[in-house]
C-alpha positions in Angstrom: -21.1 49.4 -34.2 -20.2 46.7 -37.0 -17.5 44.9 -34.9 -17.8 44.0 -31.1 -15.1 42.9 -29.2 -15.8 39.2 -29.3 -16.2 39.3 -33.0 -12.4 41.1 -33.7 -9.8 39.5 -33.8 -6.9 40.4 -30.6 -4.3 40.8 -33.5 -6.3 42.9 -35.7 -4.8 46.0 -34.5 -0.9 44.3 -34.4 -1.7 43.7 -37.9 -2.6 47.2 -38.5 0.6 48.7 -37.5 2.7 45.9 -39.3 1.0 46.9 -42.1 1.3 50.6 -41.9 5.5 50.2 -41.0 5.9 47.5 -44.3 3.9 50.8 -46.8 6.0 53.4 -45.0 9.1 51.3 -45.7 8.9 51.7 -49.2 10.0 55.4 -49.2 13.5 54.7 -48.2 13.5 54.0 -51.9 10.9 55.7 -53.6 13.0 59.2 -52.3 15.6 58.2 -54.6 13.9 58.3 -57.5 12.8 62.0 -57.3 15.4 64.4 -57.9 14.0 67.2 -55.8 14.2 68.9 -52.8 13.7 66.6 -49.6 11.2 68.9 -48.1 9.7 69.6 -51.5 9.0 66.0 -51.5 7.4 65.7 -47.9 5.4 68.6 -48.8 4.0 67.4 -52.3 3.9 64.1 -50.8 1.5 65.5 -48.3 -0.3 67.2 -50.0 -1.6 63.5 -52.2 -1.8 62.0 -49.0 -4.4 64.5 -47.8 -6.5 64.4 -51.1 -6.4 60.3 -51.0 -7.8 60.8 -47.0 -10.5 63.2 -47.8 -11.5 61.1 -50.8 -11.7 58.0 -48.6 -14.0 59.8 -46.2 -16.0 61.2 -48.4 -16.4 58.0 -50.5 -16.7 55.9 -46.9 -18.1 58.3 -44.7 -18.4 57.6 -40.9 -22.0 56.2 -39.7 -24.0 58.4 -37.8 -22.7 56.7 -34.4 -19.2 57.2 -35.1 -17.2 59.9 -32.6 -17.1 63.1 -33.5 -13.3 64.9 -34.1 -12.5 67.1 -30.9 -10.2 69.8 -32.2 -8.4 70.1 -28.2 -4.9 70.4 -27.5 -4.3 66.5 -28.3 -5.0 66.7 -31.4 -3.1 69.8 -32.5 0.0 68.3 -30.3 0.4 64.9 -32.4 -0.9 66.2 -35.6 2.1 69.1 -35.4 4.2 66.4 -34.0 3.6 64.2 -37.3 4.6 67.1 -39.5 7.5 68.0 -37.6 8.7 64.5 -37.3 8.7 65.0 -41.6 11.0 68.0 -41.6 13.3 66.7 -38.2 13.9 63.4 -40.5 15.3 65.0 -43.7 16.6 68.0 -41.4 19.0 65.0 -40.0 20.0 63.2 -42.6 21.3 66.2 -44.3 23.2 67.1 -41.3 24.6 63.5 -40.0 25.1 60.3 -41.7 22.0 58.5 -42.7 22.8 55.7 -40.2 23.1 58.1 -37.6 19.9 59.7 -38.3 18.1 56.6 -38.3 19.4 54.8 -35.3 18.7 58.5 -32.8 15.5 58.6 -34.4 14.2 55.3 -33.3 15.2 55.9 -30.0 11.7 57.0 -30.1 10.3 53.9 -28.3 12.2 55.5 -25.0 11.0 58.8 -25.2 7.2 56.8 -25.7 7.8 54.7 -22.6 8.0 57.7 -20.6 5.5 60.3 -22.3 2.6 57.1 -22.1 3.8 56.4 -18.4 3.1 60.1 -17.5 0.7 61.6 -20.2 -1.9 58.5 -20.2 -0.8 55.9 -17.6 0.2 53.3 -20.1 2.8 51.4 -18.4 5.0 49.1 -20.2 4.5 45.2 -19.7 7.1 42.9 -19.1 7.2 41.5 -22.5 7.5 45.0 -23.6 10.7 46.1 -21.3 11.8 43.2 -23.2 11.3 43.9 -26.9 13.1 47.3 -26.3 15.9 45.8 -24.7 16.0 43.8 -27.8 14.8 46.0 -30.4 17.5 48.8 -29.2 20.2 45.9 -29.4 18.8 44.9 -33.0 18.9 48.2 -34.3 22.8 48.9 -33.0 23.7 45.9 -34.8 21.5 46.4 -38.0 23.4 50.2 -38.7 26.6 49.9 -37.3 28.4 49.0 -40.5 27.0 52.7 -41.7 27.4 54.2 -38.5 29.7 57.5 -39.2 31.3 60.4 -36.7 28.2 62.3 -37.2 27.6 66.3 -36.3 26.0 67.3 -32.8 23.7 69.5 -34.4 23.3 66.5 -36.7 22.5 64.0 -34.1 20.5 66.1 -32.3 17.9 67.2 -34.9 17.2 63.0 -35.3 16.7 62.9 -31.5 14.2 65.7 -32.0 12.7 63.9 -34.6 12.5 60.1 -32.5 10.4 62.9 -29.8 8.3 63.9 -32.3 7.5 60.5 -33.1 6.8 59.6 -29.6 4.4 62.6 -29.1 2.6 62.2 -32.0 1.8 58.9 -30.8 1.5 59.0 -27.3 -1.3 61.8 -28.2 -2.9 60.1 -31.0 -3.5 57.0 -28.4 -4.6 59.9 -26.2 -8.0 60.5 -28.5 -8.3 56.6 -29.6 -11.8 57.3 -27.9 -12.2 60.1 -30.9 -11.1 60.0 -34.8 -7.3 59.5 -34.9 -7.7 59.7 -38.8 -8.5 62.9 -38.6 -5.4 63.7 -37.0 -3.1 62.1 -39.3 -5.0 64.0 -42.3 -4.0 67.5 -40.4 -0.3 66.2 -40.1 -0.1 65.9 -43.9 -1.8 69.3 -43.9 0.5 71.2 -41.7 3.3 68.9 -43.5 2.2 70.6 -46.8 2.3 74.5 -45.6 5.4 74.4 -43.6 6.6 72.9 -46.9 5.4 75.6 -49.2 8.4 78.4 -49.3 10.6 75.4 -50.2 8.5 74.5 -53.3 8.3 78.4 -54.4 11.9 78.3 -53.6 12.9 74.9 -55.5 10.1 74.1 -58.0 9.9 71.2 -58.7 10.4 69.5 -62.3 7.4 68.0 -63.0 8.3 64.6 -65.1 6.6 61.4 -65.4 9.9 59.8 -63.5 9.1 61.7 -60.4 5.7 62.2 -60.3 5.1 58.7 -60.2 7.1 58.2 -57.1 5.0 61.1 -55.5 1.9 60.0 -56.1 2.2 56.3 -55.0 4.1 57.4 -51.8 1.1 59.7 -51.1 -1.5 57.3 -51.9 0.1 54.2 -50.5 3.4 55.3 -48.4 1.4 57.9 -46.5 -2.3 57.9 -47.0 -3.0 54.3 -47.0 -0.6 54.0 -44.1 -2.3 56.4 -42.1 -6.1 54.6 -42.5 -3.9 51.9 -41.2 -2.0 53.5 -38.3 -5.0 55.1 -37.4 -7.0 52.1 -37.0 -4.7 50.2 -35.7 -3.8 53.2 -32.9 -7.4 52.7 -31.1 -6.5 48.8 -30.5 -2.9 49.0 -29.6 -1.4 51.1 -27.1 1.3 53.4 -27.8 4.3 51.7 -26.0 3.4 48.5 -28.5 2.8 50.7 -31.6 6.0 52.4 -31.8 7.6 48.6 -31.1 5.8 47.2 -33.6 6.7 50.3 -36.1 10.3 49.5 -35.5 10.1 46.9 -38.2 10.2 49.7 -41.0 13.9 50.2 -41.2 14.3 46.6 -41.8 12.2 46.5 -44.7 13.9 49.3 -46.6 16.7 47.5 -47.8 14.5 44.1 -48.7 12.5 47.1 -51.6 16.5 47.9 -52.4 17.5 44.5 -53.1 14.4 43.3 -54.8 14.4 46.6 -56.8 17.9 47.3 -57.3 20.0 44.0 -56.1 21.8 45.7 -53.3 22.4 43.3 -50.9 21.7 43.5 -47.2 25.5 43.2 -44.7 25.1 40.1 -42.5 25.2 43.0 -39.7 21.3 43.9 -41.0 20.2 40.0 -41.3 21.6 40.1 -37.2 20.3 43.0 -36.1 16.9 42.5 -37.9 16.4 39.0 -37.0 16.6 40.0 -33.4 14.2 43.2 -33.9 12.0 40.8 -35.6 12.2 38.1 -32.7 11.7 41.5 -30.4 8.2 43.0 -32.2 6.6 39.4 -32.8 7.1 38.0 -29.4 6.0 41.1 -27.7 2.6 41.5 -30.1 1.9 37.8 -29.9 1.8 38.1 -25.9 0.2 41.0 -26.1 -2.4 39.2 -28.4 -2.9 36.9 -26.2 -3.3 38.2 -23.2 -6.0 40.7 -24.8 -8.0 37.2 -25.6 -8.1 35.9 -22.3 -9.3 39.6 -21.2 -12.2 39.3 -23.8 -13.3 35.8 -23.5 -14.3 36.5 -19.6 -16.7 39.2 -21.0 -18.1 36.8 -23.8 -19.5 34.4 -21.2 -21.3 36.6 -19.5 
């Protein structure tokens, strides 16, 4: 084992999951550069991000002492969960308006709260009941301006998709003890087949304007972001994770005024300021109190 406790840092795995939500971020405008079918896209775009996975582990392969993968009910549970959570998103925002779709999906950290509390005993801290206080304020705030009347079959499909979320991670932090990487690079499998008929269906035009897109959001958006989830999932538990995660919507429209001027409403500045506040105050206490659990252990 290369890292011991005492030598990694209490953040390290905060870190990983703010990394992972700023590289999923980027799709928001990525998508709008390929003109295809949405879950042509999330299938193409899984298919890369499986490659780029296997080629990491087969250019970094795992040491001898590493755990092996446990193909039990976990595993399948979060890695369908992850695929689903793909077709649920696109599902909704063809159905309601984008805000709407958004805003139901990260109600997520809820449905997380109470699948952790049941499925693996992780009970929310105090700092924690806080941040989603927050976070679920923040969010309100950020989309209201493109908050529109919606459809109920709409709405619900990005429900669905915030309990997909919160299974696939609640059961990803259920085999932290196992190789969560392993799960992600089944998601973007399943992701991919589910997604065939639609690429027989609606092939895509293959042009250097839209295969670029593709192939960085399944290299970097996805399979980068997965190494990173995945590491970061075995330090962090799941009721944190998805807090910290919520971060991602406020970095799509920073890539859409950087790339394309649009500027953010003073709403989003509001409502991501206090999201912001919500996820760094929570993972700093968290940080912390995970050092003072360590130190003990160092001294003796």
């Amino acid at each position: 084992m290369s890292l011991t406790a005492g030598k990694e840092h209490p953040f390290a795995g905060q870190a990983a999951i703010f990394v992972t939500a700023f590289l999923w971020s980027t799709s928001g405008l990525l998508i709008r550069l390929v003109d295809w079918h949405p879950l042509v896209i999330a299938g193409t775009r899984g298919l890369v991000a499986a490659v780029f996975i296997l080629a990491v582990r087969f250019l970094f392969p795992a040491p001898q002492s590493a755990p092996k993968t446990t193909f039990n009910a976990s595993f399948w549970i979060s890695a369908f969960a992850n695929a689903f959570v793909v077709i649920t998103f696109v599902t909704a925002n063809r159905l309601t308006a984008s805000a709407n779709a958004v805003l139901l999906q990260y109600s997520s950290p809820i449905w997380t709260v109470l699948l952790a509390w049941v499925v693996i005993k992780e009970r929310p801290r105090w700092e924690q009941w806080g941040a989603l206080a927050l976070v679920f304020g923040g969010m309100f705030i950020f989309f209201r301006e493109g908050l529109g009347a919606g459809t109920l079959l709409g709405d619900g499909v990005a429900v669905l998709s915030g309990i997909c979320v919160a299974t696939h991670v609640v059961f990803l932090r259920m085999s932290k003890d196992g190789n969560p990487r392993d799960i992600l690079l089944a998601s973007h499998i399943i992701a991919f087949v589910i997604s065939l008929p639609f690429i027989f269906l609606h092939p895509p035009e293959m042009t250097v304007s839209s295969v670029w897109p593709i192939l960085f959001m399944g290299v970097i958006q996805q399979g980068a972001a997965s190494l990173f989830f995945a590491y970061g999932i075995k330090r962090v538990n799941a009721i944190q994770a998805i807090l910290t995660s919520t971060v991602e919507p406020l970095c799509n429209p920073l890539w859409v005024f950087v790339v394309l001027g649009e500027k953010p409403s003073s709403s989003a500045f509001v409502g991501g300021a206090l999201i912001l506040t919500a996820v760094l105050s929570s993972s700093i206490i968290g940080a912390k109190r995970k050092q003072r659990e360590v130190s003990p252990k160092m001294l003796r």
